[in-house]
C-alpha positions in Angstrom: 15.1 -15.4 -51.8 15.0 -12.6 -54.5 17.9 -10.4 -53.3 19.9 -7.4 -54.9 23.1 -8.6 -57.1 24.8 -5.1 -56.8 24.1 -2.0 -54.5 25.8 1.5 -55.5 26.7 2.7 -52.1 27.3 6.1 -52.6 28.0 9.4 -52.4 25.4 11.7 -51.8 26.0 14.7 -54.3 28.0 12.8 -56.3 25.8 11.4 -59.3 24.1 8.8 -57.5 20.4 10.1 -58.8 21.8 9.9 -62.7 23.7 6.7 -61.9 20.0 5.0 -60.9 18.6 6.4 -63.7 20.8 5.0 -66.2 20.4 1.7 -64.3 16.9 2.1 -64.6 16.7 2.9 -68.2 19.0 -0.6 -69.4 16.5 -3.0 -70.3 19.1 -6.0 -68.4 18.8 -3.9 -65.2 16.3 -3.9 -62.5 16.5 -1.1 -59.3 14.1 -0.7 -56.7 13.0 3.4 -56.2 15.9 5.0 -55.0 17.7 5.3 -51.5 15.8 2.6 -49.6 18.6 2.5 -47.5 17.8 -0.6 -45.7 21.3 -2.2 -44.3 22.3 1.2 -43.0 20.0 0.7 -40.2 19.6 -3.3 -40.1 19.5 -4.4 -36.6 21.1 -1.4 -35.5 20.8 -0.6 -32.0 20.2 2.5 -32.1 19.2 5.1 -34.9 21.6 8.3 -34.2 21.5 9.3 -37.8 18.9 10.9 -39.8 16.5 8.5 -41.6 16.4 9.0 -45.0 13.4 9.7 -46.7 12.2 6.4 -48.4 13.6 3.9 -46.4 12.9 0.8 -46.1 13.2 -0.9 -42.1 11.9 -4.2 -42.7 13.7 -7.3 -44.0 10.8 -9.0 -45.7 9.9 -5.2 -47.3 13.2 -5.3 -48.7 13.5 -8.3 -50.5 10.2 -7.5 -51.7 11.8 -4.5 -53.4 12.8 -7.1 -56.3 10.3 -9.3 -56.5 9.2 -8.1 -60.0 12.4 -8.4 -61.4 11.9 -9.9 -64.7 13.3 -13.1 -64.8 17.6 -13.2 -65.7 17.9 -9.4 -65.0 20.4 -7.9 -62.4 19.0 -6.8 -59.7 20.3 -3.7 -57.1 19.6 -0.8 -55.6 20.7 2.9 -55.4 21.3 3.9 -52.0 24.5 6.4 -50.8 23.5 6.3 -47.2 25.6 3.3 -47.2 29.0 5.1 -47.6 27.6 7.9 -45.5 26.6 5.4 -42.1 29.5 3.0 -41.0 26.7 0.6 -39.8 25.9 -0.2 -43.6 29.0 -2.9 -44.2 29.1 -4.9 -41.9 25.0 -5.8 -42.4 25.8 -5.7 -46.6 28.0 -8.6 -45.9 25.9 -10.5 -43.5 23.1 -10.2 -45.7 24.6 -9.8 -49.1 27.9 -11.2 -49.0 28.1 -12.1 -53.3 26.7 -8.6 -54.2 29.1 -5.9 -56.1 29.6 -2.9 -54.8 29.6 0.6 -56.9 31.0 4.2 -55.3 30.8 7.5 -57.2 33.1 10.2 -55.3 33.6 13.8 -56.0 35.4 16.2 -54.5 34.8 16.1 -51.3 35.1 20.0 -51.0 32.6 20.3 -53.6 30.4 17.4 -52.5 30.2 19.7 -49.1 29.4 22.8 -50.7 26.8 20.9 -52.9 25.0 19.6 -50.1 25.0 22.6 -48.5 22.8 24.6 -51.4 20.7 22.1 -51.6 19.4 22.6 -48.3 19.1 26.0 -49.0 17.6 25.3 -52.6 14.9 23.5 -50.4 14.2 25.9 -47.5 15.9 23.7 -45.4 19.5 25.9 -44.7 19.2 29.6 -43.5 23.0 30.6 -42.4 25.6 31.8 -44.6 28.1 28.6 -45.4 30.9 29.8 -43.0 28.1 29.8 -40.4 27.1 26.4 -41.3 30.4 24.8 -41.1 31.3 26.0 -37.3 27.8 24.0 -36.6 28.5 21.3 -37.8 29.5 19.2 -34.8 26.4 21.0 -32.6 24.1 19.6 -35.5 25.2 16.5 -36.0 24.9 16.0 -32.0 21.9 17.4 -32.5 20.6 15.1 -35.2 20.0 17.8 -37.7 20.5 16.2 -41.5 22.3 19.9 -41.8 25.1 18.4 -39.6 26.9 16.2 -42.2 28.1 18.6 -45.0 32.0 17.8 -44.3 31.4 14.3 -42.6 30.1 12.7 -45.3 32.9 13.8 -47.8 35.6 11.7 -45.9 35.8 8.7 -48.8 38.6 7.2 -47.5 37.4 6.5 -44.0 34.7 5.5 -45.1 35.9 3.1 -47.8 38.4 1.1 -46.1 36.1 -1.0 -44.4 34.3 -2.6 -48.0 38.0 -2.9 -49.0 38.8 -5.0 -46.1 35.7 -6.6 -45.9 34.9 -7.6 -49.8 37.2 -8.9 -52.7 38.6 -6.0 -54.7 37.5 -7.1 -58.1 34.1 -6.9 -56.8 34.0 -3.2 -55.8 34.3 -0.9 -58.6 35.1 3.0 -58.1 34.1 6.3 -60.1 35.3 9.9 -59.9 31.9 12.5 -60.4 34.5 14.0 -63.3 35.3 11.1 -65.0 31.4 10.7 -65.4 30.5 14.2 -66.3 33.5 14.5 -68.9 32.9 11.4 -70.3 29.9 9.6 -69.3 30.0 7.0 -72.1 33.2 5.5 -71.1 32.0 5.6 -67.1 28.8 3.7 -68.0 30.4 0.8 -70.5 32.8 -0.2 -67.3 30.0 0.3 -65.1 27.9 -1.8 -67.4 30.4 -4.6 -68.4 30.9 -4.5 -64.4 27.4 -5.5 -63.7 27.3 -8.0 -66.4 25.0 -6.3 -69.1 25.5 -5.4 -72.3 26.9 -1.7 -72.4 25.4 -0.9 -75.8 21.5 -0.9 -74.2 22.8 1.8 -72.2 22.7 5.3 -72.6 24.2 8.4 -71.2 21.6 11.0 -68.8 20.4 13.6 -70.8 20.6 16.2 -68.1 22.2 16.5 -64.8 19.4 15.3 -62.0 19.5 16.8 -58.2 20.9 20.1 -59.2 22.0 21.9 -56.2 21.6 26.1 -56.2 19.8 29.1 -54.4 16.5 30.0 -55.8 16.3 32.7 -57.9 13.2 34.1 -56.4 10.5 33.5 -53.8 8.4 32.1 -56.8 11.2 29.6 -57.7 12.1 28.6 -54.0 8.1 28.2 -53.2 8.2 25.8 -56.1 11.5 23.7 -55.3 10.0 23.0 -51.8 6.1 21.9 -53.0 8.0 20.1 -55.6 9.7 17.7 -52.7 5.8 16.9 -51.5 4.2 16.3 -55.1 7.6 14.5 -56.3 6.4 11.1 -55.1 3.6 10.8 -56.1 4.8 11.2 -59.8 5.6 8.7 -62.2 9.6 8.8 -62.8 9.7 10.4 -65.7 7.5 12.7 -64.8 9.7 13.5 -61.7 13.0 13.8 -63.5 11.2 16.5 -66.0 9.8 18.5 -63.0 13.0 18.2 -61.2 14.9 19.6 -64.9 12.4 22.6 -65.3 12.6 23.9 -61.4 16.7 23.7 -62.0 16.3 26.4 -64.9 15.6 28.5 -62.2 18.0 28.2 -59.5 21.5 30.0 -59.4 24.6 28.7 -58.2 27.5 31.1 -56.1 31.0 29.8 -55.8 32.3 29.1 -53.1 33.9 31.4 -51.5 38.2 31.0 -50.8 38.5 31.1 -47.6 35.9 28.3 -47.1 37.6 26.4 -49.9 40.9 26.9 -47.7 39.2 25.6 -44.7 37.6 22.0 -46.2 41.2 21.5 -48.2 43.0 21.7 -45.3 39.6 19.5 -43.2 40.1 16.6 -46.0 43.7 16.7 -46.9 44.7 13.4 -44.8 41.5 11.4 -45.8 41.9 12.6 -49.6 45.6 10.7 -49.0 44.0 7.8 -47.4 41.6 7.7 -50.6 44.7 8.2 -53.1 46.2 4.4 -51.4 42.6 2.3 -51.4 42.6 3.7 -55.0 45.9 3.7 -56.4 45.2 6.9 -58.0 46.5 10.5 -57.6 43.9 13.1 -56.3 45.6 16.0 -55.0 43.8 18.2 -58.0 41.2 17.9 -55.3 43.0 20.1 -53.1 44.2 22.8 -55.6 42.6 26.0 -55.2 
């Protein structure tokens, strides 16, 4: 059976889109389009998350995902529904016990407020983020892919299980910063990880899945016809699209007394995340 030899499991907002398509571009690499998302729903008895768009429910579909993979390339897949749904590691190690394992974390308060614009950026989000965040249990009950803007930013809980389920050395860890301040360095340990050679890599040009509020009613009708044309493009095409409609979206901060409210929501899992890691993170809580 042709089956993946790593998967990068996550985060959403984190880099996962510019992670694939530096995978993508190495000429040792083969991934399947992104976010297939197939082991977070294996088997699973019921479906009480949102399905993300693109994936893939069928066992013999997914394998068939690699089945062009040139001959001694790596194989694996981009999906970070897998960190997100705690069904995902269980069915990865039934099904994929050998593969290696890749996470990309950023601050989770960040990560939250990220998400959140990018609902709004695509027409999706209409209340104010303070709004947004006292809803989120009602939507997440609800089934609304609105609901998860805090869930999905606790790393720690949702880490623990591939550390106790998977050999250390084969899960490999990278902070959102680290990669934006120095992607060069992220990319040769993710390469040399994977087993190909890091000098065929090369660093993103751009940032991909910018997050913001559009500028204008022009700009916002754009971002949102851009979702339905975007696959149907070629992926280059896509990525150049997806750079131009960026140019016109602005990005607010985030506003202290939300920022108060998430550091204080993610305080105990950010510790959690500081002992699977063995690494200080409490800049993630400044501010």
């Amino acid at each position: 059976m042709v089956l993946p030899d790593f998967l990068v499991i996550g985060a959403y907002k984190s880099g996962s889109t510019a992670i694939h398509d530096v995978l993508d571009a190495h000429p040792g690499v083969f991934v399947s389009a992104k976010g297939p998302s197939f082991f977070a729903f294996d088997e699973a008895p019921a479906i009480d998350r949102p399905l993300p768009s693109g994936a893939v429910r069928d066992w013999d579909s997914y394998r068939a995902l690699f089945a062009d993979a040139p001959e001694g390339s790596v194989r694996g897949e981009v999906s970070p529904e897998y960190l997100a749904n705690p069904w995902s590691c269980d069915r990865i190690r039934a099904r994929v016990p050998e593969a290696r394992l890749v996470a990309i974390l950023r601050n989770p308060v960040e990560r939250a407020f990220s998400d959140y614009l990018m609902y709004v950026r695509d027409g999706l989000e209409q209340e104010d983020f303070g709004r947004a965040l006292d809803e989120q249990e009602e939507r997440r009950r609800a089934g609304t892919p609105t609901g998860y803007y805090v869930e999905t930013g606790l790393y720690g809980r949702q880490l623990r299980p591939y550390f106790e389920a998977f050999p250390r050395e084969r899960i490999q860890v990278h902070l959102f910063e680290d990669f934006a301040g120095d992607p060069d360095a992220v990319l040769e340990r993710l390469f040399v990880f994977l087993g190909v050679d890091p000098e065929l890599g090369e660093a993103p040009e751009r940032a991909a899945n910018v997050s913001g509020v559009p500028r204008n009613a022009l700009v916002g009708a754009a971002v949102r016809g851009g979702r339905r044309v975007a696959p149907l493009l070629p992926q280059r095409a896509r990525r150049r699209a997806k750079s131009a409609l960026a140019r016109g979206l602005d990005r607010p901060d985030l506003a202290p007394e939300h920022r108060r409210r998430l550091v204080e929501v993610y305080r105990e899992d950010v510790a959690e995340l500081e002992r699977l890691l063995e690494r200080p993170l409490g800049h993630w809580l400044d501010g």
